[in-house]
PyMOL Python script that loads the backbone (N, CA, C, O; Angstrom):
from pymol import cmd

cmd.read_pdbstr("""\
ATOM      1  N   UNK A   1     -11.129-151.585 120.844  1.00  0.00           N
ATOM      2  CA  UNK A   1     -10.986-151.789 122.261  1.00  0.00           C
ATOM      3  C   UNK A   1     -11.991-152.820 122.749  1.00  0.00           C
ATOM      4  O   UNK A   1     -11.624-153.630 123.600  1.00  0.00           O
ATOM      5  N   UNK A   2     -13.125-152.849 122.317  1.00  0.00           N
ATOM      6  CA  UNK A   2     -14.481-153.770 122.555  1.00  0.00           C
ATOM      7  C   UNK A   2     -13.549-155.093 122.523  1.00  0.00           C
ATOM      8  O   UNK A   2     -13.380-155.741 123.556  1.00  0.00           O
ATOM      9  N   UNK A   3     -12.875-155.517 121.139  1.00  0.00           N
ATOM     10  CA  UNK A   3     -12.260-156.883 121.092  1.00  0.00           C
ATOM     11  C   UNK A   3     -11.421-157.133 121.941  1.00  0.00           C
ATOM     12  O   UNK A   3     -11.481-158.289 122.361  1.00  0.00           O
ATOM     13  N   UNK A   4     -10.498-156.377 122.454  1.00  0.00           N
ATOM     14  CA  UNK A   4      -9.627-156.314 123.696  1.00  0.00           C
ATOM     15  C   UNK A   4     -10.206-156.871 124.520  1.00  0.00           C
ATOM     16  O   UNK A   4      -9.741-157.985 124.763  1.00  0.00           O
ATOM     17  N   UNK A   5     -11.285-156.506 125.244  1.00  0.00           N
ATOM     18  CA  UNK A   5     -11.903-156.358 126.603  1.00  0.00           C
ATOM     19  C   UNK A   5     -12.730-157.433 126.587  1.00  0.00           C
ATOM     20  O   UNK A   5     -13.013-158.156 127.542  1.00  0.00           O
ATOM     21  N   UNK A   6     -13.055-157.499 125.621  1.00  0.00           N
ATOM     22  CA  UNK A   6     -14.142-159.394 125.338  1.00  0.00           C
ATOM     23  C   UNK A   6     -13.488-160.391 125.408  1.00  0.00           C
ATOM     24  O   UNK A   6     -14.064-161.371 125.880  1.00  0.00           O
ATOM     25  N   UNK A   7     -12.022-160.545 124.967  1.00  0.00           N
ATOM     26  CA  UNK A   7     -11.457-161.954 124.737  1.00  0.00           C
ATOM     27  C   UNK A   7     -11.394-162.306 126.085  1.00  0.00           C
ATOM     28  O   UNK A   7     -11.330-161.626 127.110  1.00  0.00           O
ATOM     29  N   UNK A   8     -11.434-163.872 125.812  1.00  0.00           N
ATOM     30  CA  UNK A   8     -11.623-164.863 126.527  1.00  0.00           C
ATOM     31  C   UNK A   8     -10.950-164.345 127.753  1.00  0.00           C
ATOM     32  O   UNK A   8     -11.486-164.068 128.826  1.00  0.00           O
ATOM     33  N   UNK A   9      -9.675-164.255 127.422  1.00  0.00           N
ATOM     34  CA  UNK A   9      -8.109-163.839 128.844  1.00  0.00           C
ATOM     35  C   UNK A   9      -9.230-162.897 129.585  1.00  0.00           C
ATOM     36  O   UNK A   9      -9.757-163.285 130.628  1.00  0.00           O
ATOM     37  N   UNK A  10      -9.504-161.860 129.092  1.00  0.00           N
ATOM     38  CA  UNK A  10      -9.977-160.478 129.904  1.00  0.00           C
ATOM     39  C   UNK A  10     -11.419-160.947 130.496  1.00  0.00           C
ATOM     40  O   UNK A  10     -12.002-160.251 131.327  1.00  0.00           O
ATOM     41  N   UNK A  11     -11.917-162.088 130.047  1.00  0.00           N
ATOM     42  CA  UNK A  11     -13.438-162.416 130.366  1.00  0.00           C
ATOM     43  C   UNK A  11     -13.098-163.160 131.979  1.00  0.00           C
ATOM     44  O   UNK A  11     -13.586-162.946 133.089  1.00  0.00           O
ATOM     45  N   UNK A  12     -12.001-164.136 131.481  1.00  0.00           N
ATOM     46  CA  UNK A  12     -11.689-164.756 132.459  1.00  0.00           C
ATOM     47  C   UNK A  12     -11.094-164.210 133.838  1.00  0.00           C
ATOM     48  O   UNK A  12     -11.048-164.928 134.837  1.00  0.00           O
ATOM     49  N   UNK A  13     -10.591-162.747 133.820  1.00  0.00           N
ATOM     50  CA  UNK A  13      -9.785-161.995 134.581  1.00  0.00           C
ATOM     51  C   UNK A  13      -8.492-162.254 134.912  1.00  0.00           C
ATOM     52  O   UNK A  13      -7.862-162.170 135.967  1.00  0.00           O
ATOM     53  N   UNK A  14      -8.124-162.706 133.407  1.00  0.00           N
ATOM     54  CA  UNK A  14      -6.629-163.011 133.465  1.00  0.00           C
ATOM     55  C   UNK A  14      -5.947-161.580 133.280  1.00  0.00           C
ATOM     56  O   UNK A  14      -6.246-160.639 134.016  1.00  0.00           O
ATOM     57  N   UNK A  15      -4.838-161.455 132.062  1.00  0.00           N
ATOM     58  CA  UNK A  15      -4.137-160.540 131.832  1.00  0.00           C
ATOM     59  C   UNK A  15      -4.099-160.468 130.052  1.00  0.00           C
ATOM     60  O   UNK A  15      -3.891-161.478 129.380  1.00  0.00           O
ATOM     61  N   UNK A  16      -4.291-159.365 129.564  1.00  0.00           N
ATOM     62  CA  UNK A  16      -3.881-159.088 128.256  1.00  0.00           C
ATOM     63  C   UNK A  16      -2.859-157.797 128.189  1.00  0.00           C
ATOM     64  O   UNK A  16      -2.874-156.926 129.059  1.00  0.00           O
ATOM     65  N   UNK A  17      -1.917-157.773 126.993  1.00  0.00           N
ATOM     66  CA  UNK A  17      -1.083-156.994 126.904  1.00  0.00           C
ATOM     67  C   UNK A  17      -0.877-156.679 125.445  1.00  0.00           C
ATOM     68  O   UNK A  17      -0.472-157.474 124.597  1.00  0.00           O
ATOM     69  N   UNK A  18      -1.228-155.338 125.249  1.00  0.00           N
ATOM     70  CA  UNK A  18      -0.912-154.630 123.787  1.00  0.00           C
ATOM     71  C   UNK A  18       0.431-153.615 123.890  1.00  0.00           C
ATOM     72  O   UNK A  18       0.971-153.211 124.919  1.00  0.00           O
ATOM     73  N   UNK A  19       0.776-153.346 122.558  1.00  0.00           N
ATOM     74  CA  UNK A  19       2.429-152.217 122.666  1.00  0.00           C
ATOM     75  C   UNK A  19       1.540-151.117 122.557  1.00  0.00           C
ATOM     76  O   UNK A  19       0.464-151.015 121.967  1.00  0.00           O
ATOM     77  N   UNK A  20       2.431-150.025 123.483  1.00  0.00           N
ATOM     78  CA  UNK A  20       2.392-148.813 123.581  1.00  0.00           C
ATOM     79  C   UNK A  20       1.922-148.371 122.224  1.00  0.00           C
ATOM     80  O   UNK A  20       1.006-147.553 122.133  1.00  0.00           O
ATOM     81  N   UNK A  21       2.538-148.901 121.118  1.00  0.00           N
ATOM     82  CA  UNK A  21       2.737-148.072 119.591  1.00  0.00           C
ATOM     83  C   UNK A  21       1.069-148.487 118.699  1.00  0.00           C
ATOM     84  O   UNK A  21       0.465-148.019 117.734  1.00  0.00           O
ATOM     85  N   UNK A  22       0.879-149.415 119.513  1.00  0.00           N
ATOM     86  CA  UNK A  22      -0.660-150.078 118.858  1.00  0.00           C
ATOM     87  C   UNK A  22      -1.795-149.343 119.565  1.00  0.00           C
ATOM     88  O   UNK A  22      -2.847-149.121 118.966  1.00  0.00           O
ATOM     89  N   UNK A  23      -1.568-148.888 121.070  1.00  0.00           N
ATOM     90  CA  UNK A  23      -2.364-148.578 121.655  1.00  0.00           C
ATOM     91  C   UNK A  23      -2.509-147.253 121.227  1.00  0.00           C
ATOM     92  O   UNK A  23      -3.591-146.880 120.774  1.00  0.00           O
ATOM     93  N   UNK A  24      -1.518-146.472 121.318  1.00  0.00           N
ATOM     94  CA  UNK A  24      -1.445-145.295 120.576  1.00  0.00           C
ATOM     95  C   UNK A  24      -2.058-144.869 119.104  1.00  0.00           C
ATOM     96  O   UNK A  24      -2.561-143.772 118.861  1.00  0.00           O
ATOM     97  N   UNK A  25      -1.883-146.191 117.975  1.00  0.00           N
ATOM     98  CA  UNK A  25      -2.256-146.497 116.498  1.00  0.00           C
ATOM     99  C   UNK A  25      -3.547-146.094 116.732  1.00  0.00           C
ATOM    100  O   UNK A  25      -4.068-145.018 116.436  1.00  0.00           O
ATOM    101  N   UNK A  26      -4.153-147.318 117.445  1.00  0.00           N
ATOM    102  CA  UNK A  26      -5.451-147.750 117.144  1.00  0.00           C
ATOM    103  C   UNK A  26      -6.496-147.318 117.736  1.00  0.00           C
ATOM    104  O   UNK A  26      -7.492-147.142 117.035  1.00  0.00           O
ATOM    105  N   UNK A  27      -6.596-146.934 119.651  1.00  0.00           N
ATOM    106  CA  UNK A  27      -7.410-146.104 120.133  1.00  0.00           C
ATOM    107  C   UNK A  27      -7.047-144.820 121.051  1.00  0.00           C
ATOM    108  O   UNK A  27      -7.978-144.175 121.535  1.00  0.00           O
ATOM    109  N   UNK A  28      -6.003-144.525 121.244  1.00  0.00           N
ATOM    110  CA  UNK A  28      -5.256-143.280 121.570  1.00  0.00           C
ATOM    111  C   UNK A  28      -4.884-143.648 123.241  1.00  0.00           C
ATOM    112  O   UNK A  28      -5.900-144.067 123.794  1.00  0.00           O
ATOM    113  N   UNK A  29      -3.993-143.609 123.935  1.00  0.00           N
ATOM    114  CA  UNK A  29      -3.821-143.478 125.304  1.00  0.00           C
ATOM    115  C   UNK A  29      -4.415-143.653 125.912  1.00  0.00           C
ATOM    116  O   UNK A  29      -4.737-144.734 126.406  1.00  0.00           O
ATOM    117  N   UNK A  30      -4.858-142.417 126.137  1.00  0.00           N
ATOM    118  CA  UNK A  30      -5.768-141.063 127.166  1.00  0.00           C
ATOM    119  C   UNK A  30      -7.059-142.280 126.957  1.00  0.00           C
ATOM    120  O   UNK A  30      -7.268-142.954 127.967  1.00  0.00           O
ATOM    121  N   UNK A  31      -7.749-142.533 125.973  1.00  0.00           N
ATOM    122  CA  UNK A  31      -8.696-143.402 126.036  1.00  0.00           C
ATOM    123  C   UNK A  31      -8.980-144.485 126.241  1.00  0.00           C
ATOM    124  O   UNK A  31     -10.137-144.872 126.406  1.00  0.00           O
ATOM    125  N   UNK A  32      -7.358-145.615 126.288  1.00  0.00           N
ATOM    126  CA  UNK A  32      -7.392-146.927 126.803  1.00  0.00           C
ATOM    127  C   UNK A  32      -7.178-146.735 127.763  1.00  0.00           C
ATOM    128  O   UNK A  32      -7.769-147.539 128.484  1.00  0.00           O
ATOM    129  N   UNK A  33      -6.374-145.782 128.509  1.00  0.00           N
ATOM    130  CA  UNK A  33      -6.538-145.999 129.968  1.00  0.00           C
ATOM    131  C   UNK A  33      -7.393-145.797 130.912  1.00  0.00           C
ATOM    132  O   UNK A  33      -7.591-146.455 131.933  1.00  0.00           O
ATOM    133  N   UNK A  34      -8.186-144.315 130.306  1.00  0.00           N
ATOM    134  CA  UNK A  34     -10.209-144.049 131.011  1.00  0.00           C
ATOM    135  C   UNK A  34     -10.165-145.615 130.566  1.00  0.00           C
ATOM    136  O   UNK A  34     -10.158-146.256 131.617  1.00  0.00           O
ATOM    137  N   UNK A  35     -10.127-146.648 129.273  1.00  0.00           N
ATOM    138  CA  UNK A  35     -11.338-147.323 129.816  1.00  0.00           C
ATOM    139  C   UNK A  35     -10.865-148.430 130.866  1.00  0.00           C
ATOM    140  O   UNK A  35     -11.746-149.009 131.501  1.00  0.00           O
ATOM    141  N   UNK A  36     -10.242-148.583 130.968  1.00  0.00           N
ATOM    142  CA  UNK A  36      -9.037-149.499 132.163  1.00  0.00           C
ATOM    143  C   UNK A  36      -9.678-148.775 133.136  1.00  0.00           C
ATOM    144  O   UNK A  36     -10.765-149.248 133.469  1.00  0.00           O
ATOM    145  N   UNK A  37      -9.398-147.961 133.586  1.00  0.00           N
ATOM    146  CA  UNK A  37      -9.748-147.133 135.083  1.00  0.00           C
ATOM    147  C   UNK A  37     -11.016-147.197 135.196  1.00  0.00           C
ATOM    148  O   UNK A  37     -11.440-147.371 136.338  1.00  0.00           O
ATOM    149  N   UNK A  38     -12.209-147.057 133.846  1.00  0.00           N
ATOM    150  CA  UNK A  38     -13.522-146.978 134.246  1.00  0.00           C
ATOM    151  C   UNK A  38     -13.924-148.818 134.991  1.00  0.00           C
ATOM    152  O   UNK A  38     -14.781-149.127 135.820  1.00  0.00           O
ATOM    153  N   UNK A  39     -12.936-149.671 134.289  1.00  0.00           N
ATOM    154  CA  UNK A  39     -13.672-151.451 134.256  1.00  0.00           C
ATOM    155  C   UNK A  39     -12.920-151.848 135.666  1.00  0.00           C
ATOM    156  O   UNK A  39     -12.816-152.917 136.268  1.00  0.00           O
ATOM    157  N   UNK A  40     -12.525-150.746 135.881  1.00  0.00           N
ATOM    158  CA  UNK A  40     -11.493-151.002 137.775  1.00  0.00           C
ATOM    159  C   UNK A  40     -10.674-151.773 137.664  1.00  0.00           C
ATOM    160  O   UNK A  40     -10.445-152.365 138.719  1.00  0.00           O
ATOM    161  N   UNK A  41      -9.867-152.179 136.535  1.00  0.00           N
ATOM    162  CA  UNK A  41      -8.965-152.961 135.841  1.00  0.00           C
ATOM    163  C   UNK A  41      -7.107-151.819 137.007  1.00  0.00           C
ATOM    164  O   UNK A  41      -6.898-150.840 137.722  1.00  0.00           O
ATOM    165  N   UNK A  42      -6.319-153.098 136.290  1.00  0.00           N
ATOM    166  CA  UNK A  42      -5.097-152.398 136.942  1.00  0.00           C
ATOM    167  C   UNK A  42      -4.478-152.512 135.868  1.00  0.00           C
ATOM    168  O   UNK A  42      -4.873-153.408 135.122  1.00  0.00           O
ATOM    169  N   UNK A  43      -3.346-151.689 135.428  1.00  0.00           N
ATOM    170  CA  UNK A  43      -2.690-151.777 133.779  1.00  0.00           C
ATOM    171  C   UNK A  43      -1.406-151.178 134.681  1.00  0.00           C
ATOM    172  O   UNK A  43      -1.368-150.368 135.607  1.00  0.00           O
ATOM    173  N   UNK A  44      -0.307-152.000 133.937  1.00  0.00           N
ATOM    174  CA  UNK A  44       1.193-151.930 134.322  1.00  0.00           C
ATOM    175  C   UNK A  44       2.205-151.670 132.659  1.00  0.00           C
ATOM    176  O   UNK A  44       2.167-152.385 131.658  1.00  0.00           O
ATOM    177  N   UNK A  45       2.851-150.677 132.844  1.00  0.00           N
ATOM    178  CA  UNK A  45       3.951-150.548 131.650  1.00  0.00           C
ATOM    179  C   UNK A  45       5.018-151.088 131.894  1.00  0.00           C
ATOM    180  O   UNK A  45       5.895-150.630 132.626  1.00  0.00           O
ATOM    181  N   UNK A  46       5.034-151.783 131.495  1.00  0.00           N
ATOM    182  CA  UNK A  46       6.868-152.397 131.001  1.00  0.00           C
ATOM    183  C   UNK A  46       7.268-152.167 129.463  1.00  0.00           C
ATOM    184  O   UNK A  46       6.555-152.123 128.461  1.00  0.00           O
ATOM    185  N   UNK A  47       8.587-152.043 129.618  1.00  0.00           N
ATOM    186  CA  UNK A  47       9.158-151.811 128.295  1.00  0.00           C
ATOM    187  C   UNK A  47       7.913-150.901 127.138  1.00  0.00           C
ATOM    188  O   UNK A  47       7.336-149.846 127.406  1.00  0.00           O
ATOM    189  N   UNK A  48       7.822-151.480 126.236  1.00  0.00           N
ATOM    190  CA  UNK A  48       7.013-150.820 125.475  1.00  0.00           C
ATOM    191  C   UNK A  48       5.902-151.589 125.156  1.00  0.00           C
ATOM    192  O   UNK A  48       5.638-151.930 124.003  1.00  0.00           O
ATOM    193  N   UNK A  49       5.092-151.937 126.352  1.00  0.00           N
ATOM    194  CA  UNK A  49       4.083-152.891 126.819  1.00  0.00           C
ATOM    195  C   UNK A  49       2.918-152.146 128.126  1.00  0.00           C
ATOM    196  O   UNK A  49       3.134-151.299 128.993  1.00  0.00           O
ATOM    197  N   UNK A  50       1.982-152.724 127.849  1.00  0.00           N
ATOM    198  CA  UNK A  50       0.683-152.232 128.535  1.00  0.00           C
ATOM    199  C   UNK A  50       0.439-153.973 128.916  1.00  0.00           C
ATOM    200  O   UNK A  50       0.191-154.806 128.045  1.00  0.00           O
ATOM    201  N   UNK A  51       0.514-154.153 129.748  1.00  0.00           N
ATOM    202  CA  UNK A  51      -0.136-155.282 130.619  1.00  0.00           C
ATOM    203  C   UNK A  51      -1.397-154.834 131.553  1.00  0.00           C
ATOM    204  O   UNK A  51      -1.285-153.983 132.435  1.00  0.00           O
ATOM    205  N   UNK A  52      -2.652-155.537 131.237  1.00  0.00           N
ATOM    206  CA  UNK A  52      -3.398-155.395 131.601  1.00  0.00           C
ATOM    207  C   UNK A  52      -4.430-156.509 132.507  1.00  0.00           C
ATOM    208  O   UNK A  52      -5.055-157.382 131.905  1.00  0.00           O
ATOM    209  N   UNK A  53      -4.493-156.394 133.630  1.00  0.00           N
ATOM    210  CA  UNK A  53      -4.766-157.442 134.950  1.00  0.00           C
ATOM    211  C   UNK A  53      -6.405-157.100 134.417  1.00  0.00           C
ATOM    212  O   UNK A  53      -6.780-155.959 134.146  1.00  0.00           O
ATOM    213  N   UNK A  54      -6.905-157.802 134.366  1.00  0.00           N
ATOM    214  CA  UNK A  54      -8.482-157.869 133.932  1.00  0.00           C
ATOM    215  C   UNK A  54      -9.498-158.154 134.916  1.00  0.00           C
ATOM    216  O   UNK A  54     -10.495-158.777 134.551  1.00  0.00           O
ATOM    217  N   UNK A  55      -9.318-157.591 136.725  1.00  0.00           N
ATOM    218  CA  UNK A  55      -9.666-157.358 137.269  1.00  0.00           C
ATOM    219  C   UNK A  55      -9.454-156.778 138.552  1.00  0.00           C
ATOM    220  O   UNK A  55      -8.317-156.670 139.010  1.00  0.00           O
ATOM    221  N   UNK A  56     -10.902-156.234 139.424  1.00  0.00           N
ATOM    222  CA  UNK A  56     -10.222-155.215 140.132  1.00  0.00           C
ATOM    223  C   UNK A  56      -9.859-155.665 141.533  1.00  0.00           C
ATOM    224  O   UNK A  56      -9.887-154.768 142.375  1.00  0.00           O
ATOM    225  N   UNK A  57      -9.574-156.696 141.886  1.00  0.00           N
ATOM    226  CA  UNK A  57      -9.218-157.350 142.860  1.00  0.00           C
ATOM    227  C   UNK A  57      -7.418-156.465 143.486  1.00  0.00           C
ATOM    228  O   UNK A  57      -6.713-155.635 142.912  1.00  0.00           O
ATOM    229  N   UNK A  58      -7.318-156.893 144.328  1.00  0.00           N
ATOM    230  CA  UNK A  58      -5.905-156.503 145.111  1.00  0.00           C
ATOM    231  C   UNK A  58      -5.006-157.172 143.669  1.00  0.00           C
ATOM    232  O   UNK A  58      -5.309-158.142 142.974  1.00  0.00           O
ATOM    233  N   UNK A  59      -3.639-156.099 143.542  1.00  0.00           N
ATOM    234  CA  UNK A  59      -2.558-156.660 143.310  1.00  0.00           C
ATOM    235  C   UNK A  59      -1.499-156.566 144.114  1.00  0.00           C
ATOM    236  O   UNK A  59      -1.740-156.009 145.185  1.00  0.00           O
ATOM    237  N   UNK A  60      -0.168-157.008 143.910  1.00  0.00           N
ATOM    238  CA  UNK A  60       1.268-156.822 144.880  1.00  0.00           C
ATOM    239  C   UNK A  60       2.188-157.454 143.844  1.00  0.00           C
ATOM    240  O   UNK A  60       2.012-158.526 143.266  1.00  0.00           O
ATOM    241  N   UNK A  61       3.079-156.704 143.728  1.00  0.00           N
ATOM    242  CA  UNK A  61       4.513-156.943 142.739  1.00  0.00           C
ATOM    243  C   UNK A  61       5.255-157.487 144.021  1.00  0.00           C
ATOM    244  O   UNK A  61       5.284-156.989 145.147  1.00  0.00           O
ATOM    245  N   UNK A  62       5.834-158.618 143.563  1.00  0.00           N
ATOM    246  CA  UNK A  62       6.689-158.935 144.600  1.00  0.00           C
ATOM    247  C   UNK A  62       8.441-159.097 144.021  1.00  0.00           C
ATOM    248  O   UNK A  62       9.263-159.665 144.741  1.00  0.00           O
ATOM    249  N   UNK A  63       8.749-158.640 142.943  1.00  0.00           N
ATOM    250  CA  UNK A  63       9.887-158.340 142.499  1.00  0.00           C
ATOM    251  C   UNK A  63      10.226-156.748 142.086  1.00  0.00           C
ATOM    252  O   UNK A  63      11.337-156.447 141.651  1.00  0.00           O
TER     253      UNK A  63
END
""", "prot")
cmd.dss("prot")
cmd.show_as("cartoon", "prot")
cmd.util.cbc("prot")
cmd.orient("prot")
C-alpha cells in the first residue's frame, strides 16, 4: 500500500486505480479503505475498479 500512496499520480493528487481482486490479494479491503479514509482521500468503485482521487478537496460527478 506504501507504493500505492507514494507514486508520483497520488503525490501529485491526481487519481490511481487498483482491481477489487488485487486489493483484496494484496492488502485486504477493510484496510485499503481505513487507509483512504484516514489520508481524507475519496475512492469510487466502478466495475471491478477502486479509483482513487488522491486528495481531500471537494468532488462532484457530473454524469
Amino acid at each position: 500500500m506504501e507504493q500505492l500512496f507514494s507514486s508520483k499520480a497520488a503525490r501529485r493528487g491526481a487519481v490511481v486505480r487498483r482491481s477489487m481482486s488485487w486489493v483484496d490479494r494484496e492488502v485486504g479491503r477493510e484496510a485499503f479503505l481505513a487507509e483512504v479514509r484516514q489520508r481524507g482521500y475519496h475512492v469510487i468503485q466502478t466495475a471491478d475498479q477502486f479509483v482513487v482521487v488522491c486528495h481531500d478537496g471537494p468532488i462532484r460527478l457530473l454524469f
